[in-house]
C-alpha positions, 0 to 999 in steps of 0.5 A: 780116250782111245786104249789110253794105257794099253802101251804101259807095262802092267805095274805102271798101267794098274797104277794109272788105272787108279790115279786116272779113276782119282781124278775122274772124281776130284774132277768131276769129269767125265770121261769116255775111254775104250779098252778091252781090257775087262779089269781096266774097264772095271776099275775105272767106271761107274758105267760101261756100255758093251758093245759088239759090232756097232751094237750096244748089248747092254749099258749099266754099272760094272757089277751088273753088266759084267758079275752080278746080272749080265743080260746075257753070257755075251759080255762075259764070255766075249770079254777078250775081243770086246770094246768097253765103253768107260763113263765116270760121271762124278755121280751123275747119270751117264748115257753113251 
């Protein structure tokens, strides 16, 4: 999905952000979305692949990628003109 909630206003796009996130995994699905919005990438994943450019800087959970132990200041700092890479995989390992 390419910014699939990016046209919604806020309240309807926080609302989506958890029901798609509730049928990622009643599902079990997975799904891979793009966004630059860091709040819906945290929401909605069990992993995130940040990339710059065609290059992928660092791939692994939402808190390590972004709060607890990013690579380095790249993905936090750059978050506003980043694309974030979603994958809900029902459990499961995910690669991008």
């Amino acid at each position: 999905m390419d910014e699939p909630l990016g046209a919604l206003d806020k309240r309807l796009r926080e609302t989506m952000q958890v029901e798609v996130r509730r049928l990622q995994q009643r599902l079990g699905i997975t799904t891979v979305s793009v966004t630059h919005d860091q709040v819906e990438a945290l929401v909605m994943s069990d992993v995130i692949a940040v990339m710059d450019g065609g290059v992928l800087h660092q791939l692994g959970s939402p808190s390590r990628c972004i709060s607890a132990r990013p690579r380095s200041s790249w993905p936090t700092s750059s978050a506003s003109r980043t694309c974030w890479w979603e994958a809900s995989s029902g459990g499961r390992s995910a690669a991008c």
